[in-house]
C-alpha positions in Angstrom: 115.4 111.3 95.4 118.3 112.6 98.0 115.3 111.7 101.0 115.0 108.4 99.8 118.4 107.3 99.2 119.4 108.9 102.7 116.1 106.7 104.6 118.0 103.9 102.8 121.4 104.3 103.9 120.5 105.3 107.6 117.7 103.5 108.4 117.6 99.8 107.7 113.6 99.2 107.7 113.7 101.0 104.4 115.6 98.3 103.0 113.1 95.8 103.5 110.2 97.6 102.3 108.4 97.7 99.2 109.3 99.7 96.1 106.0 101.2 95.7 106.1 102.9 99.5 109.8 104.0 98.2 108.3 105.4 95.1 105.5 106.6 96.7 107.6 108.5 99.8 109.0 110.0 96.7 106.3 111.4 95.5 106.3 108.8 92.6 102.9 107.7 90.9 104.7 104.9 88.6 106.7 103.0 90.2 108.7 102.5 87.1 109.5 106.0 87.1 110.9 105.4 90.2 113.0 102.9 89.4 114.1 104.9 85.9 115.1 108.0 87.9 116.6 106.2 91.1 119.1 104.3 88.4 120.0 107.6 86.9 121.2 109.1 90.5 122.8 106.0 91.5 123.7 104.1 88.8 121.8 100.8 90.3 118.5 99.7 90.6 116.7 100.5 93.7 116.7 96.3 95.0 120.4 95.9 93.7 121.5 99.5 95.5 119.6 97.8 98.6 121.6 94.3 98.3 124.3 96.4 97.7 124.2 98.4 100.8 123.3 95.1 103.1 126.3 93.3 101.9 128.5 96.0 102.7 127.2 96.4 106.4 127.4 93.0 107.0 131.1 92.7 105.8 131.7 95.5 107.9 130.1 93.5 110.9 
């Protein structure tokens, strides 16, 4: 989950792919386990972490 939410932070494609290829990058098979274990690490959802993340680089801008 760390590799993922690093690829999210640094790189900016991985904010505009889909949640599957996150999941899957993961080594998910259910994307809603994904999405069950990326909330507990970060507190968000993975799209809501993302929107988060993009609204705080672009007010940095």
């Amino acid at each position: 989950m760390n590799y993922i939410i690093g690829k999210i932070e640094k790189n900016k494609r991985y904010r505009t792919v889909k949640i599957n290829y996150l999941a899957d990058e993961c080594g998910f098979r259910d994307v809603h386990t994904f999405i069950r274990s990326f909330k507990i690490r970060t507190g968000e959802v993975p799209t809501k972490y993302i929107q988060n993340l993009s609204s705080e680089n672009s007010e940095e801008a």
